[in-house]
N, C-alpha and C positions, 0 to 999 in steps of 0.2 A: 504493500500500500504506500509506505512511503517512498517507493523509487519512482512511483506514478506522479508522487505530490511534492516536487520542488520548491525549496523554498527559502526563509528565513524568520527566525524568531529574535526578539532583542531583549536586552536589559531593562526587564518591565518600569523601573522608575527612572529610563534614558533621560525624559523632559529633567527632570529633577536635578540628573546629574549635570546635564549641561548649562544650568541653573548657577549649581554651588560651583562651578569653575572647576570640576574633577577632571582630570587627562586621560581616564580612558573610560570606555562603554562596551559591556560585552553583548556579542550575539552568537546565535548558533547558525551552522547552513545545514542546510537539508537535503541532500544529490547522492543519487543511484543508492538508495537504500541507506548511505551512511551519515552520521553527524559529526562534523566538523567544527572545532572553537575555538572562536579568533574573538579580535578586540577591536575595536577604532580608536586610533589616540589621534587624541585631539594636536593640531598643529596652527595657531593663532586661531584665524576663524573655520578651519578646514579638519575633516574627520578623515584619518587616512588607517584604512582594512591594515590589517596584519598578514591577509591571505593574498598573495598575486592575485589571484582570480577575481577578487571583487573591486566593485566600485562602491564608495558612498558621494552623494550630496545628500548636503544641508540648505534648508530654505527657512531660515531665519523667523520668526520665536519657534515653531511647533514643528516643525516637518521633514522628515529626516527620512533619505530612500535611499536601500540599499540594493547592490545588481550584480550579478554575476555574468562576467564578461564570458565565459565558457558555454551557457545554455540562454542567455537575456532575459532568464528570471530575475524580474526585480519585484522590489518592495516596499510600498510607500508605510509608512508609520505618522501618525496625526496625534499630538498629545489634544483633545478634545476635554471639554467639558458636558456633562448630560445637564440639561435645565429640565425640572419641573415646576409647573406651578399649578399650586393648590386651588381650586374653582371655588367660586363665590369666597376668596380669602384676602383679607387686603395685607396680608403675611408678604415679605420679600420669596421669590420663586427658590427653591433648594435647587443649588447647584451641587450634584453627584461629580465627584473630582476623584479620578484610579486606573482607568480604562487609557490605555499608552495608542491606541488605533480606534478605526471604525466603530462605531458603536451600529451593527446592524438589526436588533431587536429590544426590544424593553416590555415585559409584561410583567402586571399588575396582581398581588397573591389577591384571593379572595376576601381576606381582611380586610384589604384597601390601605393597611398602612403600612406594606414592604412593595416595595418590587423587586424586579432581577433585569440585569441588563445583560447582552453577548453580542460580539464582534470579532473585529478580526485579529486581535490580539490573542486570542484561543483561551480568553478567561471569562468565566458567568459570575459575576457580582451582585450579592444580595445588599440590596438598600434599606435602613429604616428613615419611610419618610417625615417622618415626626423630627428624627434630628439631620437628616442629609447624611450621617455615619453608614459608611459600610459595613456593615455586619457578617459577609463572610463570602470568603473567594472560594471559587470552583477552579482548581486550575492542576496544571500538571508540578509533581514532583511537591517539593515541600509550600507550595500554595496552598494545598488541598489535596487535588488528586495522586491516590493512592497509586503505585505501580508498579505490573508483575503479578496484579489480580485474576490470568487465566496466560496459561501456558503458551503465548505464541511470542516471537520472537519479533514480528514485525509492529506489534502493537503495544508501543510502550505505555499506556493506560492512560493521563491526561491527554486533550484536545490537541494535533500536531496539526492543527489547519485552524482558517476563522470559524466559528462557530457560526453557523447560517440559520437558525432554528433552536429554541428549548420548548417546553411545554411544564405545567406547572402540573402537577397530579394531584388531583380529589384535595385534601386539605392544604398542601406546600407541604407536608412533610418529602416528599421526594420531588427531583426534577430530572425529565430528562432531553438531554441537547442530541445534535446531532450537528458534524462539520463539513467543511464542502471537500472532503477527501472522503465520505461517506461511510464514517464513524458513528455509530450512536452511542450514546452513554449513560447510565443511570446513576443519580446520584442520592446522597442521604443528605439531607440540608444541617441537619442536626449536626453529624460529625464534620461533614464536608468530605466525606469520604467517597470512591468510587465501589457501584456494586456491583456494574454488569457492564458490557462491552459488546456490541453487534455488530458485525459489519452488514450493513443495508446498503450496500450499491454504489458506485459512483453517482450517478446523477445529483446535484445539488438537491435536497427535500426541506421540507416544510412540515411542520408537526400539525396537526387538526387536533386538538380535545375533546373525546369524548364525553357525551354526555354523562350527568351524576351520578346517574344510577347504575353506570358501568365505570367506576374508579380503574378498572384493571383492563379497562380497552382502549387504548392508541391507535390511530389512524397517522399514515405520512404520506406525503402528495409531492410527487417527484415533477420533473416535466415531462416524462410519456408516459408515468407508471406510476401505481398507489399501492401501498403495501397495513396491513393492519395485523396489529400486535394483540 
């Protein structure tokens, strides 16, 4: 799966570091099934790879793209902010501040006072809206997700792609994503822990929730094809 899915991941709090005037930034690459790990050190205003093969630019406050001259997988990184604002509230809007890329989904738990966000960063972040605090990351390795939870060699357990899709199951006690390297994954919100692991197809999907009265049936909706759990 991963030789299929080229790529790059970076140093989740990069914005941060470029911030406090640090010299280097680490990232990971992703090519023909193996990972590689290099650094950019900083040189006045320029970020220069460790690896021959790569490029980076920088485009000044938030935006930072990394490229591999050998395949021209590149990768753009956006330090963003998520805004919410509270309806009928004359309250200042919560600004959700942790997410290093895209932010491509945000759903709402049933309570109405968390949400959860995912993108292309490959982390699902639970919000409490009440204070704007994040209350707990979904992520690979010591974020959250656990790994090495079922015997395959190719699937290191956290998200190795942007996360395209979650779904929120019957109360929030569990969530589960799916990424566009066509991953799925189950999570425990409680621990942050990972429970299960699917592989469901390449096609990029879309999660559907099922109705309440069936907490333990999932529906996903590909581009040519539908599949139910």
């Amino acid at each position: 799966m991963i030789s299929r899915c080229p790529g790059f991941r970076i140093q989740p709090d990069w914005d941060r570091s470029i911030t406090a005037g640090e010299g280097e930034i680490w990232f990971h690459q992703y090519e023909d099934g193996v990972t590689k790990y290099h650094k950019l050190e900083r040189q006045g205003s320029d970020f220069i790879p460790s690896a021959d093969g790569c490029q980076c630019y920088y485009y000044p406050p938030n935006i930072l793209q990394i490229r591999s001259a050998t395949t021209g997988v590149k990768r753009t990184f956006q330090s963003p902010d998520l805004v919410i604002q509270l309806p009928y509230s004359k309250e200042r809007p919560r600004v959700l501040e942790g997410h290093v890329a895209e932010i491509y989904r945000c759903r709402f738990f049933p309570s109405g006072l968390a949400a959860i966000t995912a993108g292309a960063d490959m982390q699902l972040k639970i919000w409490c809206l009440l204070t704007g605090r994040c209350a707990a990351t979904l992520a690979p390795g010591l974020a959250g997700g656990v790994t090495g939870v079922q015997p395959n060699s190719n699937e290191p357990g956290g998200h190795r792609a942007g996360v395209m899709d979650m779904g929120i199951i019957h109360r929030g006690r569990n969530i589960v994503s799916v990424d566009r390297a066509g991953w799925l994954r189950l999570w425990d919100v409680g621990t942050q822990a990972l429970l299960m692991i699917l592989d469901v197809g390449s096609p990029p999907w879309e999660i559907v929730n099922s109705p309440h009265d069936k907490p333990r049936s999932m529906l996903f909706i590909g581009y040519h094809e539908y599949q139910r759990l």
